[in-house]
C-alpha positions in Angstrom: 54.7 81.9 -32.1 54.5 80.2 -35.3 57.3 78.0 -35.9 57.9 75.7 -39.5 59.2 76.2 -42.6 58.0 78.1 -45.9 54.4 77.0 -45.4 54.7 79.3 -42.1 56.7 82.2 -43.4 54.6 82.6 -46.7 56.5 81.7 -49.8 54.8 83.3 -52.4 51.8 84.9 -50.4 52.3 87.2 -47.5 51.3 86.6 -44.4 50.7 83.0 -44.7 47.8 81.2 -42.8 48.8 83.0 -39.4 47.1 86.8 -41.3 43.7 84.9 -41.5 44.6 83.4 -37.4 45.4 86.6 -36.5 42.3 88.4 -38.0 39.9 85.6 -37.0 41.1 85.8 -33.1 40.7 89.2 -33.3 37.2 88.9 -34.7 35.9 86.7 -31.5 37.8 89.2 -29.1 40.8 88.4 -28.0 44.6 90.5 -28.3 47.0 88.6 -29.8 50.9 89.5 -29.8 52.2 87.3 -32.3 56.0 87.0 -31.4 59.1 85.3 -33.2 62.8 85.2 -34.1 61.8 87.5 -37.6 60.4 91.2 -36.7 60.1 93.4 -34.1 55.8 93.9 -33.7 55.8 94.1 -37.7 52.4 95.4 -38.8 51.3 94.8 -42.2 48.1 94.8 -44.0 46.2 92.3 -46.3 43.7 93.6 -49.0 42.0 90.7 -50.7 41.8 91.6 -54.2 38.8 89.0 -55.3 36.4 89.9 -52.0 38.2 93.9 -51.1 38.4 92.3 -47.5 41.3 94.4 -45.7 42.7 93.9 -42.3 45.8 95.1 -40.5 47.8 91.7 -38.6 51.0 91.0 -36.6 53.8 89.6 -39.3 56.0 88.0 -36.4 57.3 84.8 -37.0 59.7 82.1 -36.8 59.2 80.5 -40.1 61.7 80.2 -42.6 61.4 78.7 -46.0 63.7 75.5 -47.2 64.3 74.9 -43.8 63.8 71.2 -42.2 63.5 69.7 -38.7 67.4 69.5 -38.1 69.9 70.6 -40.3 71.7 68.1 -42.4 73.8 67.9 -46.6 72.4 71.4 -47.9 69.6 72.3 -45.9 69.4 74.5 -42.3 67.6 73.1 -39.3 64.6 75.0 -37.5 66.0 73.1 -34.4 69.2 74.7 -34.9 67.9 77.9 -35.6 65.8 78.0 -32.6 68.5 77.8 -30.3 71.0 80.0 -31.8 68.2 82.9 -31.9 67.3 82.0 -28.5 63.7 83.1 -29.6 61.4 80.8 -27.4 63.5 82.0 -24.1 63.4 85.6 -25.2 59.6 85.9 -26.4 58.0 83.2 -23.8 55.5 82.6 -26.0 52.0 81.5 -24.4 50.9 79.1 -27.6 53.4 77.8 -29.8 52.0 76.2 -33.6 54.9 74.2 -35.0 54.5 72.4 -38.8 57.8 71.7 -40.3 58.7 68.2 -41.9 57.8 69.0 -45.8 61.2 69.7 -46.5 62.1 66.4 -45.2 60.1 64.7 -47.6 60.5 66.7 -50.4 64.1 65.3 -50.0 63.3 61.8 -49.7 64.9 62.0 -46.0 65.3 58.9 -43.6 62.2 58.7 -42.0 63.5 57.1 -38.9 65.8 59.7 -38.5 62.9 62.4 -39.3 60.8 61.2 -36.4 63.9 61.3 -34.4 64.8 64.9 -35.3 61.4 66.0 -35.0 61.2 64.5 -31.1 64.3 65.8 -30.0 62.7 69.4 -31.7 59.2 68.9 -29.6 61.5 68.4 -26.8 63.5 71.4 -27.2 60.4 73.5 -27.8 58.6 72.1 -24.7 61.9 72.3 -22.1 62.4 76.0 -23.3 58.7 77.1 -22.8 57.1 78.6 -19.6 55.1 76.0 -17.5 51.7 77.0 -18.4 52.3 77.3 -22.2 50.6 74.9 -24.5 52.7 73.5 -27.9 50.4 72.3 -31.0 52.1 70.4 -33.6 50.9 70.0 -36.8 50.8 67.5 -40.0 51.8 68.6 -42.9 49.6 69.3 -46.2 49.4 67.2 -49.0 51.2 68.3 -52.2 50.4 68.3 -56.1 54.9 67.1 -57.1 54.1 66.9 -61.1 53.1 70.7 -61.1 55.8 72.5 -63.3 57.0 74.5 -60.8 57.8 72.1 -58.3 58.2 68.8 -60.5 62.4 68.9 -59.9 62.2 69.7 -56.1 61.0 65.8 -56.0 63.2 64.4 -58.0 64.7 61.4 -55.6 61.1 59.6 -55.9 61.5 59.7 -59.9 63.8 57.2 -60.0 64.8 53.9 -58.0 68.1 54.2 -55.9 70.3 52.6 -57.8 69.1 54.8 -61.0 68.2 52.2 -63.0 64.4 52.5 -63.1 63.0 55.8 -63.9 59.1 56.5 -62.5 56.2 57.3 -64.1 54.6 60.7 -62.8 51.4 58.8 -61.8 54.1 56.3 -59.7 56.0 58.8 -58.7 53.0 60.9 -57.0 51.8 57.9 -55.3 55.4 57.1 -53.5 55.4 60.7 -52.8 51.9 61.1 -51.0 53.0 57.5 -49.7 55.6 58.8 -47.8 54.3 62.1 -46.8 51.5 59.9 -45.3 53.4 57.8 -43.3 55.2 61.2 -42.1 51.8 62.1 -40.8 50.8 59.1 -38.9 54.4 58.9 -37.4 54.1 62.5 -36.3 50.9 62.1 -34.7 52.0 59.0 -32.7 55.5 60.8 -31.5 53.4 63.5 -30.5 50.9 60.6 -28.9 54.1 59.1 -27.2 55.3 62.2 -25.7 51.8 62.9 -24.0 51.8 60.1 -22.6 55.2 60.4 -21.1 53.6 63.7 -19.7 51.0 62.0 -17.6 53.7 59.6 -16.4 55.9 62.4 -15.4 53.1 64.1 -14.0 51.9 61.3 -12.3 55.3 60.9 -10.2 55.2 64.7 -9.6 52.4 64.1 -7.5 53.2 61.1 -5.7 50.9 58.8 -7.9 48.1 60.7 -8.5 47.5 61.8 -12.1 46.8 65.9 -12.7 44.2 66.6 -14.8 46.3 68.2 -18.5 43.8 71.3 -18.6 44.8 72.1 -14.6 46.8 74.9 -15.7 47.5 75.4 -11.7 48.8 72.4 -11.1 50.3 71.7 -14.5 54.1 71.7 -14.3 55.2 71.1 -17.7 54.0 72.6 -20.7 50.5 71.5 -22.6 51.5 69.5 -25.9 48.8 68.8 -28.2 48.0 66.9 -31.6 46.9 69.2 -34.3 45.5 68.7 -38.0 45.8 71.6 -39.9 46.3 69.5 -42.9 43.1 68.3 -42.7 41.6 71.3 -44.5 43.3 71.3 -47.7 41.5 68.9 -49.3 41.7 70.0 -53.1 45.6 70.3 -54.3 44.6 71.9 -57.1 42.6 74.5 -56.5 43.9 75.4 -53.0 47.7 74.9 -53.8 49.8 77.8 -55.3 52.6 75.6 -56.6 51.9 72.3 -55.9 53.2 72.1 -52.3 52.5 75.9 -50.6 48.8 77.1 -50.3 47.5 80.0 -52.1 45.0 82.4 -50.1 42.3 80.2 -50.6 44.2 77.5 -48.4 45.7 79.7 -45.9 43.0 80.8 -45.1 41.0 77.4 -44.5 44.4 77.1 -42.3 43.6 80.5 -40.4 40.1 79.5 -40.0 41.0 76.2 -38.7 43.7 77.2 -36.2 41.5 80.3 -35.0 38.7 77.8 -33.9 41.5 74.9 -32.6 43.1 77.9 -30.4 39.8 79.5 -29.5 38.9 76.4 -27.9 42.4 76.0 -26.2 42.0 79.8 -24.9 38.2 79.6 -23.8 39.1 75.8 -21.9 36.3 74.2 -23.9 37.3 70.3 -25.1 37.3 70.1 -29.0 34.8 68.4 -30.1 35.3 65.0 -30.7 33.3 63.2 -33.5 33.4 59.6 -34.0 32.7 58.3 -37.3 32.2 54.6 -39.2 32.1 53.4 -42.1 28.5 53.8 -41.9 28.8 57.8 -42.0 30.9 57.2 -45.1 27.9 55.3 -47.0 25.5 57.6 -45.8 27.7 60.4 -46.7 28.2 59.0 -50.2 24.3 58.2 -50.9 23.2 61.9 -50.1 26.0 63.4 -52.2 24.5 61.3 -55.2 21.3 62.3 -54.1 19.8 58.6 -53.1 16.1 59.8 -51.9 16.2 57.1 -48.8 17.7 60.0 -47.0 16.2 62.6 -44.8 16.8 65.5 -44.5 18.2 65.8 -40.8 20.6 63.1 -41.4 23.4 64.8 -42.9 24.0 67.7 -41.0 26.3 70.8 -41.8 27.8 71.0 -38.0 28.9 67.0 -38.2 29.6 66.2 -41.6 31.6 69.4 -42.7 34.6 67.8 -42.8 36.7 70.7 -44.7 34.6 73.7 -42.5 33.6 75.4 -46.1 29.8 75.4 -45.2 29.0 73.0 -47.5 28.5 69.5 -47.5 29.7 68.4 -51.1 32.7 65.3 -52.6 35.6 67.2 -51.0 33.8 66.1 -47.2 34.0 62.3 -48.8 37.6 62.7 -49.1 38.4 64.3 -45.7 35.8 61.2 -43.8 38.2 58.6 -45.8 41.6 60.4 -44.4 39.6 60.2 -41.1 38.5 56.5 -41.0 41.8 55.4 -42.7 43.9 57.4 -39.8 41.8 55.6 -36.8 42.9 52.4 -38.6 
């Protein structure tokens, strides 16, 4: 079940990232129901018009576009929709993907009340799941807000509070990102917090000895995970639609990275855990302007792919700096 908002349901491009999941799962073998609160086992079928790839996947879904974590002034809640459509009791999904928040920021909501809304929505998620489910929650991509189409949805950071400044564009972008940044982190350590509240709880459940997460036997409460999906949109421009919703070209770096994050999850191997320094980021730097102290087995595709495009080019720089700044 893929939960969120318009990113989910496909504003503007059918089918969103979860065609390219869907397809990609299918390719390494495995039968995947995709189930939601919208359709009933919808069928539909993608036909790439640059590459004439064509596939056949699953349209259910519980995305819904303009929606945010919890409803508030003018905007409907996924929260709220979740329970009045009952749709995680009814389907019982096995893996739930939830990414929801950019609505939030778009509106320039409290963040402390985001986080909030978006904990008591992990723990609605997670009490109405079956035991052995697993729930991956997502951050949220970066956006391009002085694109035409989108420049008005933003416009609470174009001006101070007490409208007597306006904002530059360039300022305004930068309090945007700013803010969708700190969205991120704050996600990943709610998601962090919770975890850890998991191994406590299952800790007491049996009588002080700590259960291993992956023991899906022993396991009483669901799996809750950290996920980075935003990771792979790395160029706004050319992987954007709008400015804040991915065209193909980004959904399907999405797909692609939730097929192998799932995949992994599924077959019980760990994901593989890379740690990098500063030191990578030099190194990474010198080869890309071609400094001949390098050899050639030191940058490698498998490591230092940071966007998973098969190349190693600038874009990787800028996914190692989001990586050493977020271990900060």
């Amino acid at each position: 079940m893929a939960i969120g908002d318009s990113i989910t349901d496909g504003y503007g491009v059918s089918g969103s990232y979860r065609k390219y999941l869907y397809s990609e799962l299918t390719k390494k073998g495995y039968n995947i129901d995709m189930v939601g609160s919208k359709g009933n086992d919808m069928k539909a079928e993608f036909i790439d018009s640059e590459t004439g790839e064509s596939f056949v996947y699953d349209d259910d879904n519980t995305g819904y576009s303009g929606y945010t974590i919890k409803e508030y002034q003018g905007r409907n809640g996924i929260l709220e929709t979740l329970k009045s459509t009952n749709c995680i009791e009814t389907c019982k999904p096995d893996i739930v993907i939830l990414q929801i928040g950019t609505n939030n920021i778009i509106d320039n909501y409290d963040m402390d009340k985001t986080i909030d809304d978006l904990g008591a929505l992990i723990d609605y998620i997670l009490g109405s799941l079956p035991d052995t489910s697993a729930l991956f929650v997502t951050t949220i991509p970066d956006v391009d807000p002085n694109r035409q189409e989108v420049y008005n949805w933003f416009s609470s950071y174009r001006h101070s509070a007490d409208w007597q400044t306006n904002y530059s564009d360039a300022e305004a972008e930068e309090n945007i990102l700013k803010t969708l940044h700190i969205y991120n982190a704050n996600l990943n350590a709610e998601v962090q917090k919770k975890k850890n509240e998991q191994v406590i709880s299952n800790s007491d459940l049996s009588n002080g000895i700590n259960i291993d997460f992956k023991d899906e036997g022993s396991l009483k409460i669901p799996h809750l995970y950290n996920a980075d999906a935003a990771s792979v949109i790395t160029d706004v421009k050319a992987q954007l639609l709008d400015g804040v919703h991915p065209n193909n070209k980004g959904y399907k770096l999405m797909g692609e990275y939730w097929a192998e994050q799932l995949d992994n999850y599924l077959s019980q191997k760990p994901a593989e855990e890379k740690t990098y320094k500063v030191a990578d980021l030099v190194k990474l730097q010198k080869f890309i302007l071609g400094a001949s102290d390098l050899t050639d087995g030191e940058i490698t595709l498998e490591k230092y792919d940071m966007n998973k495009d098969n190349r190693v080019d600038i874009y990787d720089i800028v996914c190692l700096r989001k990586e050493l700044i977020s271990d900060l």
